[in-house]
PASEVO-488116 format. One record per atom (N, C-alpha, C): x, y, z. Coordinates in steps of 0.2 Angstrom, whole numbers, plus 5000, padded with zeros to 4 digits. Atoms other than C-alpha are relative to their C-alpha. Layout:
% residues N
XYZ ...
END
This chain:
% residues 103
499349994999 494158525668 500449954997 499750035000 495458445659 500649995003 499450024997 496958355666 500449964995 499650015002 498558335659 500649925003 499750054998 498958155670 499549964995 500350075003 498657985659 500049945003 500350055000 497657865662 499849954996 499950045005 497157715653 499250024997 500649955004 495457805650 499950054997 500049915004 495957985645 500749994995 499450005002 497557905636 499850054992 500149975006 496757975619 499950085001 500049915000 496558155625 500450005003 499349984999 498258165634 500549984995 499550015006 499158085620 499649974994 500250025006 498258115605 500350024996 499550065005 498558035587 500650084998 499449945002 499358215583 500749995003 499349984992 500558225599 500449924999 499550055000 501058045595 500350014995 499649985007 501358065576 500650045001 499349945002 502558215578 500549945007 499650024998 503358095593 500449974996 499850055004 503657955580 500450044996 499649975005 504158095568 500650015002 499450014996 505458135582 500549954999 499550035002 506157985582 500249974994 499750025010 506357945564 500450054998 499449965003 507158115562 500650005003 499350024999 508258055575 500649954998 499650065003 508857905568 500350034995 499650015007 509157975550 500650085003 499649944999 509758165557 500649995007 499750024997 510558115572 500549965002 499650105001 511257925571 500050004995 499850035008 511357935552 499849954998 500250045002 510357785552 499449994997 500550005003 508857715543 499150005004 500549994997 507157775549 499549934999 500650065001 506157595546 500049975009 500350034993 506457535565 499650055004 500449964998 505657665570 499249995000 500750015000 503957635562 499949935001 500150064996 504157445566 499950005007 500349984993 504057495584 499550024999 500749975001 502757605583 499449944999 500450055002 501657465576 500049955007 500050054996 502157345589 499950055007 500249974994 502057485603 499050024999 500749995002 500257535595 499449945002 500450054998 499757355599 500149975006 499850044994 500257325615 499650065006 500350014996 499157365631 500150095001 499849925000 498957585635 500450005005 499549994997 500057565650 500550004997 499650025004 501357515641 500250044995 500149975004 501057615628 500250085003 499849964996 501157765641 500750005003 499350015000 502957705646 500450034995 499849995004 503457725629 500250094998 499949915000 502957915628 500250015004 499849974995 503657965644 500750004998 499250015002 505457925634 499950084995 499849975004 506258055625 500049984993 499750055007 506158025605 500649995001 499249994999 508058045606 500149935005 499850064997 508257895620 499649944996 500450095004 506857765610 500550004994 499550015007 507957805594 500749975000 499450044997 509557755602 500149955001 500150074997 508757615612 499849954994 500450045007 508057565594 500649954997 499750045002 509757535587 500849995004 499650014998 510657525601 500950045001 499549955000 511857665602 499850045008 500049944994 512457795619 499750034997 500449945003 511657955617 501050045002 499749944995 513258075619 500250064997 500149944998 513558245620 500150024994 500049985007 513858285600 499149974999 500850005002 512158195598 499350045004 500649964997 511258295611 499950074996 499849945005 511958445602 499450004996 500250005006 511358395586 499149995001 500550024997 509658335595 499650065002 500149924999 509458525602 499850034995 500049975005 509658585586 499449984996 500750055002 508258455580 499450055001 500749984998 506858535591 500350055003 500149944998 507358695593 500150035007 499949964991 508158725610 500850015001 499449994998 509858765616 499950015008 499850034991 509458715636 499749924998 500050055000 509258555640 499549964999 500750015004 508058445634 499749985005 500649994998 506358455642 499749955003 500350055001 505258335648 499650034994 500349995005 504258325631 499249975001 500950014999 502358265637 499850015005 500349964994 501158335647 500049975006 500150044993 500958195661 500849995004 499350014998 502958195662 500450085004 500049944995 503358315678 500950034998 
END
C-alpha cells in the first residue's frame, strides 16, 4: 500500500526527483513569468534546500512555487500575480494545495 504522507524515510517516493524538478521549474517560471525577475535565486535555493536535513526540505515543498518565488526576492504575492500564476498552471480556481502530503 502506498502512502501519500512524508516522512523522512518515504521522502523519495512521495516527492520524487520528477515532482521536485517540475516544483523548481515552477518557481523559476514564476520569477521570470510572473515577477519578471531573473530565475538564478531560484536554483541557488534549491542547492541549498537539497542540502539541508529532509524535514526541512519537506517544509520547503508544502509552499506553493508562487510563495518560495516571492519569498525568494522578496515581493507580496497580489491579485494580478495570482492571476498570472493561474494562468501559469492551468487553472482558473484557486490555487490548490500542489503535493500529495499537503491536505
Amino acid at each position: 500500500m502506498t502512502t501519500d504522507v512524508a516522512t523522512e524515510r518515504n521522502f523519495d517516493q512521495v516527492y520524487p526527483r520528477s515532482m521536485r524538478d517540475r516544483f523548481w521549474g515552477c518557481v523559476k517560471r514564476s520569477l521570470t513569468d510572473v515577477f519578471n525577475a531573473p530565475p538564478d535565486a531560484a536554483e541557488k535555493y534549491r542547492r541549498k534546500v537539497e542540502d539541508a536535513p529532509v524535514k526541512k526540505q519537506m517544509l520547503v515543498y508544502h509552499e506553493e512555487p508562487l510563495k518560495v518565488a516571492a519569498d525568494l526576492i522578496g515581493v507580496e504575492i497580489s491579485e494580478e500575480h495570482l492571476r498570472i500564476y493561474r494562468e501559469l498552471v492551468g487553472s482558473d480556481e484557486p490555487t490548490p494545495p500542489g503535493f500529495p502530503d499537503k491536505p
